[in-house]
N, C-alpha and C positions, 0 to 999 in steps of 0.2 A: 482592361481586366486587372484587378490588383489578387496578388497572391498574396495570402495571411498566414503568418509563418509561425509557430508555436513562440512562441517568445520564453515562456515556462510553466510547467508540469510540475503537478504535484500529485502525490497518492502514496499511503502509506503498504505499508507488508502486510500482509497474512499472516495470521496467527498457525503456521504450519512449520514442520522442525526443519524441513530441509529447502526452508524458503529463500535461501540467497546463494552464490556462487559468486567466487571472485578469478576469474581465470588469469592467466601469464600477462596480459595485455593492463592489468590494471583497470578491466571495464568489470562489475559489478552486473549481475542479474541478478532481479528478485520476483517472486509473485508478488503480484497485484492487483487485488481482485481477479478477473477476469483475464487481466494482461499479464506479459510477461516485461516488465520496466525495466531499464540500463541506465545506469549512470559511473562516469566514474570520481568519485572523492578526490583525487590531489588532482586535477586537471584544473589550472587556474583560470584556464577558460570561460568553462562552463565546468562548475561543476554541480551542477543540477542533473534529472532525470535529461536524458537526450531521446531519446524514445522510448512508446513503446507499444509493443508487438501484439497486436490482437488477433486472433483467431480461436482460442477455446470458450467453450458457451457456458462454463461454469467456473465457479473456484479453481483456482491456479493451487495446483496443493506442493509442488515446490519443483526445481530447477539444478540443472547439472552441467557444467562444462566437459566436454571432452578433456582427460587430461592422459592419455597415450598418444604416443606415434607423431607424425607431423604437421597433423590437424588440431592437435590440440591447442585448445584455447578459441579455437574457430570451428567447432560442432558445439550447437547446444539443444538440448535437451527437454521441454515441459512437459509436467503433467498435472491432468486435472481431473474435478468433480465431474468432470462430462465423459468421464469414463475414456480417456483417449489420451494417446502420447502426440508429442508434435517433436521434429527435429526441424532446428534451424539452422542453417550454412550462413558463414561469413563471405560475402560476394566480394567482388573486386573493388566497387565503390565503397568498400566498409560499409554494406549496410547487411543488417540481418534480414533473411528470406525464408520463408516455411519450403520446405522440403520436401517433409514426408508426415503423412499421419499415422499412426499407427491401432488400428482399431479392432476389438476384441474381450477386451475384461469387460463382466457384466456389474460390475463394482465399482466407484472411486478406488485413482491411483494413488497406494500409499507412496510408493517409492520408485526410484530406479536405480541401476549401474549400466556403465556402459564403457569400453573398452575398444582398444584397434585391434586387428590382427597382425601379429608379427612380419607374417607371410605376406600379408596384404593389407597392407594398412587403410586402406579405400574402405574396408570391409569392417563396420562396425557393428561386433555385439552387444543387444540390449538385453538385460532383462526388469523387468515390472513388478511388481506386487500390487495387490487390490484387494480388497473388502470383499471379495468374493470367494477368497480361501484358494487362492494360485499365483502361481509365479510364471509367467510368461517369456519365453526366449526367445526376440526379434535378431533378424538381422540385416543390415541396410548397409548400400555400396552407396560412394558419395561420389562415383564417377557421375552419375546422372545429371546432368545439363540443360534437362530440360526443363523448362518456363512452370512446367505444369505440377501442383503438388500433389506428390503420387497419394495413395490409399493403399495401407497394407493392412488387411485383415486375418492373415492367417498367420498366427507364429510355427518357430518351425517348434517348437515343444512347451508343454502346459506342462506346471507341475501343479499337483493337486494337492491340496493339506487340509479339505474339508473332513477328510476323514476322523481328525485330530482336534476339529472343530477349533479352530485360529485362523489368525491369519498374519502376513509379514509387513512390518513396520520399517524395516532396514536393511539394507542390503548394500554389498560391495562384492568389485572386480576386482581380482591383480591376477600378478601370471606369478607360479610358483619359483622360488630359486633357480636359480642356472635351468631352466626348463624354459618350456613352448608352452607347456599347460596351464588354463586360463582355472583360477580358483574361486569360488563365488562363497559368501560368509550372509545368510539371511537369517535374521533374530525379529524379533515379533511378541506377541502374545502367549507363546507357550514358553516362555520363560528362559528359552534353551538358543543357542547357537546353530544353526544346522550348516557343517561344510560339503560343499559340491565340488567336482574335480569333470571339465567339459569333455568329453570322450565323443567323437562320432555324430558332431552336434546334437547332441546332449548331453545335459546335466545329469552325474551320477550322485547320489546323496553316498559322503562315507563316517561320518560322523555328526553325532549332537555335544556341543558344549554344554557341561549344566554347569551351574554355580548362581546366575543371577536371579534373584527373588521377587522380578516384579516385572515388567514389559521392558523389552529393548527399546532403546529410542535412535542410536545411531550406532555405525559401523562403519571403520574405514581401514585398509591396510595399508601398508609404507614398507618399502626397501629404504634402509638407512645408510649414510655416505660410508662409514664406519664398520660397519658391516653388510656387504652388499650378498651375502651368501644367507641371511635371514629374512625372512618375512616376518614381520610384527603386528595383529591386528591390535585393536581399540574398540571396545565396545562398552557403551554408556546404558546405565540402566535409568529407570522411576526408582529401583531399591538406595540410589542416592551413590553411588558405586561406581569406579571405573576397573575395567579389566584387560591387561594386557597379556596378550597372549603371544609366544614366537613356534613358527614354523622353519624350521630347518631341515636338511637332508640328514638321513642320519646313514652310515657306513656300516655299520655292523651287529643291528639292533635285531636280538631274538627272541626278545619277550615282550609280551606285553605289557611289562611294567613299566621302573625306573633302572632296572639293573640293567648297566655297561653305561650307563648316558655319562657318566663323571670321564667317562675316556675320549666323548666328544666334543672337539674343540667351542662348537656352536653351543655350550648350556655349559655351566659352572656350578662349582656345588651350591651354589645360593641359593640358582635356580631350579635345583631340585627340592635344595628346602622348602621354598616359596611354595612349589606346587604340590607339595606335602602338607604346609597348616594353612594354606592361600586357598583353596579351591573350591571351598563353598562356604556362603557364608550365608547366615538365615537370623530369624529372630533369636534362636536359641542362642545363638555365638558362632564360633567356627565350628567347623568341622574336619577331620583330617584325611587325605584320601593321598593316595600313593600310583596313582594311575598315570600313564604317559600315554596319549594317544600315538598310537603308530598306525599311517596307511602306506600303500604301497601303489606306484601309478606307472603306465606305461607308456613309453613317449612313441612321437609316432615313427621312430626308427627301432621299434619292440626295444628295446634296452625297458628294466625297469630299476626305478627307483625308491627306496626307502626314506621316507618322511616321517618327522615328530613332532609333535605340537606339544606345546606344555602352558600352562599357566607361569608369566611371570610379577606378575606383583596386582595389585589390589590397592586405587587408589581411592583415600579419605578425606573426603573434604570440603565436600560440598555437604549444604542441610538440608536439601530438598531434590527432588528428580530431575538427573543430570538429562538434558536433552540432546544436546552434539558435544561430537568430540574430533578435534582437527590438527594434524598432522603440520608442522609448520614444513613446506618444500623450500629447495635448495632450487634458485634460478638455475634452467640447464634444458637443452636441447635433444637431451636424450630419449630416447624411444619410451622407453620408462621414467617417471616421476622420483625422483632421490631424496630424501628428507633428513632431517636432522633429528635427533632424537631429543625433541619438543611437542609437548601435547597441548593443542587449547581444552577447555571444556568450559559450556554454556549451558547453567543450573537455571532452573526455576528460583532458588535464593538471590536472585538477580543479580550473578556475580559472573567472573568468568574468570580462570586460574591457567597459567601456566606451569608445566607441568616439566622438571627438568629431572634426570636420577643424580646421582652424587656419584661421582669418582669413588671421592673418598669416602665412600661409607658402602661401597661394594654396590653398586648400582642402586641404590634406596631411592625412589622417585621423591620428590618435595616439591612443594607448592610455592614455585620463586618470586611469583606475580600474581596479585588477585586484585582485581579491578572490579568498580561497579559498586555498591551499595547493600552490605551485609543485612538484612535485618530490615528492609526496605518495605514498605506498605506496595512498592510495586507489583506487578504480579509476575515479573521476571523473567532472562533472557532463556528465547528457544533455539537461538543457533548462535554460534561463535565463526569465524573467519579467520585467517593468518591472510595477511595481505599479500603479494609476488613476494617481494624482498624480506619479508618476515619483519618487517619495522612497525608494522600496523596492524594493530586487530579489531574487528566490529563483529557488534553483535546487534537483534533483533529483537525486539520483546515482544509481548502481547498486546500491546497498545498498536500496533503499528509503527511505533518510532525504532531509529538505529541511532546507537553510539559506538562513536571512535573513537579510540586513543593511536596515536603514535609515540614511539618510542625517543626518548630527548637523547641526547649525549651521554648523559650518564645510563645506563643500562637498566638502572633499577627504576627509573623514572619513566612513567607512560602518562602523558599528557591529554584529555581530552580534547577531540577535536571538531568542528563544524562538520556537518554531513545531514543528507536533505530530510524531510517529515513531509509529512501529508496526514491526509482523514484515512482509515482504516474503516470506513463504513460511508455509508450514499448519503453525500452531498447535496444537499436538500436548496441553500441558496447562497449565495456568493453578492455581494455588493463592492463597486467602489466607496469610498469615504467623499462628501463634500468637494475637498482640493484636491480629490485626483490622483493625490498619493501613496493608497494600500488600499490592500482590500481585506475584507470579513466573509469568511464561509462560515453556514453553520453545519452542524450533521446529524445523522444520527447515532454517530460514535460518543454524542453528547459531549461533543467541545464547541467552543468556535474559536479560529484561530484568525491571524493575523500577520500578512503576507506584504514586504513592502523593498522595496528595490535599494540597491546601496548602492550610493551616489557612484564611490570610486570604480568599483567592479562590475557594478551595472547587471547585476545577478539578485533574483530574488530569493530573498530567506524568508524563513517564520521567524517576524521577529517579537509576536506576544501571543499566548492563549488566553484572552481574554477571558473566558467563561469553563469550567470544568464541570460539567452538570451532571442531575442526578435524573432528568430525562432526555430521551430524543429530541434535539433538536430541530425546529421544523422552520422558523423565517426570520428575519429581521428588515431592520429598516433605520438610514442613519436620522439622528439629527446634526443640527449646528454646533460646531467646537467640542469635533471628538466624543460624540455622543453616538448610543444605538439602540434602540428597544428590538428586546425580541420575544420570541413566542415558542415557546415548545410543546411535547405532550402532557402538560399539564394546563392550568384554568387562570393562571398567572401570568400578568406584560412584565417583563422584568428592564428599568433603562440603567445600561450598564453608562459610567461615564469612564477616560481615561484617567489614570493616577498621574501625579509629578513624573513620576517616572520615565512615563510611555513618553511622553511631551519632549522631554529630554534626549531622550533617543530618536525621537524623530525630528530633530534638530540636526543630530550628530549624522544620521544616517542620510540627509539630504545636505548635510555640506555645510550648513549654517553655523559660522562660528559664535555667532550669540544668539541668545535664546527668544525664537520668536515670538511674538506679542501676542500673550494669551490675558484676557479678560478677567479670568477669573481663576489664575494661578497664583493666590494665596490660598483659595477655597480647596482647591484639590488635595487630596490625600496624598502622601507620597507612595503607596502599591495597595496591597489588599491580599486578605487572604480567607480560605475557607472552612472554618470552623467542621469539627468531627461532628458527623450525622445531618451536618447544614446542606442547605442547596443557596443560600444567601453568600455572595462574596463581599465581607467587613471590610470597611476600610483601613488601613494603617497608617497613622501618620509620624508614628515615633521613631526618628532613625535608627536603620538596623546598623550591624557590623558589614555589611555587605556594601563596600562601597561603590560599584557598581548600581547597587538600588540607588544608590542617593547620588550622583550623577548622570546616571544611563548612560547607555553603551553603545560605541561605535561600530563594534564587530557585533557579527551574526552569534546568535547564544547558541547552547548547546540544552540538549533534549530537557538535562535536571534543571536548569538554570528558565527554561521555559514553562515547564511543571511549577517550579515554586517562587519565583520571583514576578511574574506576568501577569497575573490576573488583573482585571478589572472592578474597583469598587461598585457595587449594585447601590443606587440612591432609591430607587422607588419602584413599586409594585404596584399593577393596577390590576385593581380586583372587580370582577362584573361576568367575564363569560364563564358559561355555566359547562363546556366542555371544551376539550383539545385545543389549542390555537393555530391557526390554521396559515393564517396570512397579517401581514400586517406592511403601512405604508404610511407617510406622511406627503401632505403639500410641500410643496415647493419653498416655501418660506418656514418650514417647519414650525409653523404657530397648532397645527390640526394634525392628531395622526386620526387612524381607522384601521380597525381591526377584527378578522371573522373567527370565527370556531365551527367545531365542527358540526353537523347539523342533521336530522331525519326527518324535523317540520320545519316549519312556516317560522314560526315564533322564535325556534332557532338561529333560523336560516337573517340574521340582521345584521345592521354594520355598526359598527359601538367607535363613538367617534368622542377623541381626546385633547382636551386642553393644556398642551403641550408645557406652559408656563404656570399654571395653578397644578398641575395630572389630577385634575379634573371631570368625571364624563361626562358631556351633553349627556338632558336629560331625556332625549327623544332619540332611539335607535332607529335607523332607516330600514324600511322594510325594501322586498321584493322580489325574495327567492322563495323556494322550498325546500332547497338541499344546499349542502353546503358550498360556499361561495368559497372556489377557487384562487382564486386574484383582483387585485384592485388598481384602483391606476386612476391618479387626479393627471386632470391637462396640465401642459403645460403652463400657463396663466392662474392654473387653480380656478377657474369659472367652474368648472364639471368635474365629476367622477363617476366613473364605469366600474362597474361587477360583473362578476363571470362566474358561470354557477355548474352543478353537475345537474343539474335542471336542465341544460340546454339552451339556459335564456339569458340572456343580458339585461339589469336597466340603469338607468341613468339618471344622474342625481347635479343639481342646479346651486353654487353657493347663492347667498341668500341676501347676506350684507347685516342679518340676524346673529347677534353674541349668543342668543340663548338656543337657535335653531341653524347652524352655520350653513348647510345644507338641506337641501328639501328634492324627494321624490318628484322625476317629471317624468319618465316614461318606462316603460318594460318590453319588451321583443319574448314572446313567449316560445318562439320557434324558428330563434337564430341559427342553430344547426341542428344536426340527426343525432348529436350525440354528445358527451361533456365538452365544454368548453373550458382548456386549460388556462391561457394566459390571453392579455390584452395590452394593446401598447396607445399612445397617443401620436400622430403627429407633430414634426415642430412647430406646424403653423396653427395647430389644435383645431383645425377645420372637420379633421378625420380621424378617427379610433379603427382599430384592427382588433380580431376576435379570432384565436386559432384553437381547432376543436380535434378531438378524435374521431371525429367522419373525413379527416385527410383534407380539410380544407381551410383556408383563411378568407374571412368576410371584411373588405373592407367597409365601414361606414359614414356615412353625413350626418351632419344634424341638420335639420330644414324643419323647423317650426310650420309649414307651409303644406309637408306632403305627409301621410298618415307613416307610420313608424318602419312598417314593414317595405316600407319605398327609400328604405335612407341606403341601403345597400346602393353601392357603387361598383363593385369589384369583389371576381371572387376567383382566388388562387385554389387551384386542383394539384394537389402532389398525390403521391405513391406510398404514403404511409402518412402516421397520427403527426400531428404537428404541436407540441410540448412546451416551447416555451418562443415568445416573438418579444423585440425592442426595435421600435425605429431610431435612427442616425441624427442627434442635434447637427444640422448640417445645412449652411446657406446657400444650396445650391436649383437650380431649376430642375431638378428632382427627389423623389421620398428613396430613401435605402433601408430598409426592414435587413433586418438579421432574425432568422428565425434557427430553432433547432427539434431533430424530430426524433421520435421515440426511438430508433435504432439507433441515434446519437449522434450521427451527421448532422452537420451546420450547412443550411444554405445562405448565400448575404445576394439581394437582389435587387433592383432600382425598376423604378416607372418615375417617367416625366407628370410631373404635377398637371399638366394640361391633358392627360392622356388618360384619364382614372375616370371609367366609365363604364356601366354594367357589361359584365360578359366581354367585355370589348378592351379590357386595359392590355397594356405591352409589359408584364414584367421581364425582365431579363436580368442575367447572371451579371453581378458586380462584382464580386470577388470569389477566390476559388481556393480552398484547403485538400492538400491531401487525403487523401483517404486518409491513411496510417495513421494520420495527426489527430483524429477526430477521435471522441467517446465511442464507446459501443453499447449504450444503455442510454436511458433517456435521459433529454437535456433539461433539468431542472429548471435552470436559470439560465440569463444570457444579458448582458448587459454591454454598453457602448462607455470610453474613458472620454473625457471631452477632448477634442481636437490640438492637439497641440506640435510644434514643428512640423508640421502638413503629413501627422502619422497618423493614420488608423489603427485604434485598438479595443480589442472588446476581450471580458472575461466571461469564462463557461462554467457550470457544473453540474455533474451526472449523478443520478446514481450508481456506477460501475466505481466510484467513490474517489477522482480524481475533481482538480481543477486546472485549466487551461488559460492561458493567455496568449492571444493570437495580434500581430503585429502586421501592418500593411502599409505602404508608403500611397498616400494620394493622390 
């Protein structure tokens, strides 16, 4: 039995604000799709995704580290579109295990905070926001031990805000100044702040913040080294705005205004001025208000205390909807989180600013460090990061990609750095190249990218996005010497070729110190690029100032440098189907491809088969469906090709030895299975085709000229669910190894002895075994086998749940 071990993962982030968390450990979480994915960036390791966590049935809408008490870093936190929280525990083998669910809100979860208790730090408060207009107050002991993950559906308090018709976008925990009382800050839709003070387990509301003019997007508070007697929140608007606010104790406070505050040590008259022409700001201009919020709280030895909040300054800077804002902490083991007095913030202007006050100008905040791309056609960053040590900051965009910078020697300098990418949308089909070297997903995030191992580090990156499209991507299929046609949702074969470029780097990246023998590298372009309002990728052949384009590159690129230096020149278009492109594949000697679209008739429903060297079409399309044809698949040898249809039916197609007819119609199975038939494989010895359908079964078959059609069946595998995508194993051994994958996204890989494949009667059994946890949880698009090399088995995966996988096995 060979165990197949994830070799590397890819899938991009979620387009959600509070989508990543970097805890004390230096380990990253982020939503992913469906999952919750880890990686961590400077582990020279691996610094690829290392797992990740499946159990929510919907969008991952974003993720949170424990950051109190002694567990921090080692509780975390998801929530999702399936309306439910998940807590995960750090176990003893390092690995993450679900916990606890938490189930309740009749809404997607916007947000969470979650906190230890002083007293008991076992004892973890949650609370929730949801689209359903409440905020929900859990609480979970992490003594629990047992195997089993519990189900909590009752919180101990709902807070309701449908009244007010909103709902909360943001929320945070701290405990109050020199106090035990837990503080909670939830901002949202109604434009306002709202502070809670936790009394008797429950949240008491005692104040609204007004000032911001548009939806909160993040909130976070910080006790700072410097002053550890003040609370300071941060809260980021869409009005383009940051606001900081300090909560202090005050001593002797009898009014509700501002008068006596100049006699407390914790506020200076700045900071009164500040919250005098600071405190609202609108389309009209400022506004001026003289108000000091004062509350007053009782601890639980009855003492009370007097508290004051004030606005202290109002930062500018960003041009579009600040989305996070992040608190740089101070490494330290204390019960409490300590920070420095440094703010990230991450705009939609796709920038991210560090945020520092001035000594000398009486605390005046300024903008020390902006990073990222002013002015950028991107559509820009929705969360920011401060790394552990505060030397590193990463952000997320809306594409799915992250960037890092780390901080150089000099202080003002932040350096772009390598950090992983994926598809941000369902991955539709995955191929290796010819030599075995990279692979091509396409999506329908409308890219395809380009995924290939470095020799030295043996770690794979993206190292080209070949295609940036203006549809869904839906298939491809290589040719010879760095070629690929593909198909998407439009009526168009597009064959992209590689540039100089790519050529060069895949020299560099496999270790080759001179440049290997490519045929027809004077022809190539040196890059390519995409003209405004195009969906064609032009060639470029004029050298840029980039010199990097003009020798390609060793090292792994980074997000911009993959966006605009990577693409692919498009040489040719082939035009002929008359809807959606569906599938497409080429022989074996890549002289013939053949390509479907999508279909409702007959006439449709054909196979348009291309002259690989002229692009060319035969003038004769092969008929023999009625709906549309799912997949194709020439043998082995290229004698035959098989179609698979949402008909239910296969047929089969005979080369001819005809230039003008390559192919010809020889049989049809009108009632292969009960239900679609997704994909089809050959065997090596191309004696037998495989047919895997959603009625949960695999038909194996013969060709026998001898017995009538519906007798070629040999073998038929029964599973437990739809079976989605199958490839058998090039592999000279006295047995066939099919690797199949099924719509839940489990990989089964199985063997039957070649002499043993006979109706009702074959022996499959288990050949190799992947983890659960390793595996998609959405259907397996594709599935493909690398050719055999150092006695390893390898095959690459991808889902729509919008990951790809590469699984690794020794022979």
């Amino acid at each position: 039995m060979i165990l197949f071990k994830p070799k590397f993962i890819s899938i991009g982030a979620n387009k959600v604000t509070n989508g990543a968390d970097w805890n004390l450990y230096g380990q990253i979480a982020y939503a992913a799709g469906n999952f919750v994915a880890l990686f961590k960036p400077f582990d020279n390791e691996n610094i690829g995704i290392t797992t990740t966590l499946p159990g929510h049935k919907d969008i991952v809408n974003g993720v949170k580290f424990l950051k109190f008490g002694p567990h921090q870093g080692k509780v975390l936190v998801s929530y999702s579109q399936d309306k439910t929280i998940r807590i995960w525990k750090l176990n003893e083998e390092n690995n993450w295990v679900p916990a606890c669910i938490l189930k309740g809100h009749k809404g997607n979860i916007e947000n969470v905070a979650l906190i230890a208790d002083k007293e008991n730090p076992n004892n973890i408060l949650i609370a929730s926001s949801s689209t359903d207009s409440t905020i929900k107050i859990w609480n979970y002991n992490l003594n629990s031990s047992s195997n089993i993950v519990e189900e909590v559906k009752e919180s101990i308090q709902t807070i309701d805000t449908s009244y007010k018709k909103f709902f909360t976008l943001s929320l945070d925990l701290s405990y109050l100044p020199n106090s035990n009382k837990i503080i909670m800050a939830a901002g949202g839709t109604n434009l306002a702040i709202d502070i809670y003070i936790f009394n008797s387990n429950n949240f008491d509301k005692i104040l609204s913040l007004q000032g911001h003019t548009d939806w909160i997007r993040c909130l976070e508070f910080a006790k700072m080294a410097n002053d550890p007697d003040t609370l300071i929140l941060a809260s980021s608007s869409q009005d383009k705005y940051i606001r900081i606010w300090k909560i202090s104790e005050s001593l002797d406070v009898k009014s509700s205004n501002t008068e006596g505050l100049l006699n407390n040590n914790n506020f200076s008259s700045k900071d009164i001025l500040e919250s005098f022409s600071l405190n609202n700001i609108n389309a009209d201009g400022f506004q001026l208000s003289t108000k000091a919020h004062l509350f007053e709280i009782n601890e639980e030895d009855s003492t009370k205390k007097n508290f004051t909040l004030l606005l202290d300054a109002v930062l500018m800077g960003h041009d579009n909807w600040v989305y996070g804002v992040k608190w740089k902490r101070i490494p330290s083991d204390s019960f409490e989180p300590i920070y420095e007095m440094q703010l990230l913030s991450a705009s939609a202007d796709n920038t991210m600013i560090i945020w520092i006050p001035d000594p000398e100008l009486n605390g005046v905040w300024n903008s020390t460090i902006r990073v990222g791309e002013l002015g950028s056609e991107s559509n820009g960053f929705i969360g920011g990061l401060f790394s552990p040590d505060g030397n590193a900051i990463l952000s997320h965009s809306y594409t799915g990609a992250f960037y890092l910078w780390k901080k150089t020697q000099n202080d003002n300098v932040w350096e772009p750095q390598v950090t992983i990418t994926g598809h941000f949308g369902p991955v539709e089909q995955v191929r290796w190249d010819p030599t075995s070297n990279y692979i091509i997903s396409v999506s329908k995030d409308q890219t395809s990218r380009l995924f290939m191992q470095h020799q030295k580090t043996n770690n794979w990156y993206e190292v080209a996005r070949p295609q940036i499209h203006g549809y869904d991507m839906r298939c491809l299929t290589f040719l010879d010497n760095h070629k690929y046609i593909c198909g998407a949702d439009e009526k168009v074969l597009r064959v992209i070729q590689a540039p100089l470029s790519f050529v060069k780097t895949l020299n560099k990246f496999k270790g080759n110190d001179s440049m290997e023998i490519d045929d027809n590298q004077e022809e190539r372009p040196l890059s390519a690029a995409l003209p405004a309002l195009g969906l064609s990728n032009k060639a470029v052949s004029q050298p840029d100032t980039n010199s990097q384009l003009l020798e390609g590159i060793d090292t792994p690129p980074i997000e911009n440098y993959l966006c605009n230096y990577t693409l692919w020149p498009e040489i040719q278009k082939l035009y002929g189907h008359v809807y959606e492109i569906m599938y497409v594949t080429t022989t074996h000697d890549f002289k013939i491809a053949a390509s479907v679209n999508k279909a409702a008739k007959p006439e449709h429903a054909t196979i348009r088969l291309w002259n690989t060297k002229t692009w060319k079409e035969y003038p004769k399309t092969l008929p023999g469906h009625t709906l549309t044809i799912t997949a194709l698949a020439f043998s082995n040898n290229d004698e035959y090709l098989i179609s698979v249809s949402r008909d239910r039916s296969w047929s089969l197609f005979k080369k001819t030895g005809n230039e003008d007819e390559p192919y010809k119609f020889v049989t049809h199975n009108t009632k292969a299975h009960a239900r679609i038939i997704w994909d089809c494989s050959w065997t090596p010895d191309n004696k037998y085709f495989a047919t895997a359908s959603r009625d949960k079964t695999i038909k194996i078959w013969k060709i026998d000229d001898e017995e009538p059609v519906n007798k070629w069946i040999v073998s038929t595998l029964k599973l437990k669910e739809s079976v989605t995508s199958i490839q058998f194993l090039n592999i000279d051994k006295p047995y066939y190894v099919l690797a199949l994958g099924l719509e839940s996204g489990k990989i089964n890989i199985l063997k039957c002895d070649k002499n043993d494949l006979k109706l009702n009667g074959s022996t499959w059994t288990e050949f190799g075994t992947i983890n659960e946890t390793d595996m998609h949880i959405a259907s397996v698009k594709s599935i493909e086998w690398k050719a055999i090399q150092d006695n390893k088995l390898c095959f690459v995966t991808c889902s729509t749940d919008g990951s790809i996988r590469i699984f690794e096995g020794l022979l």
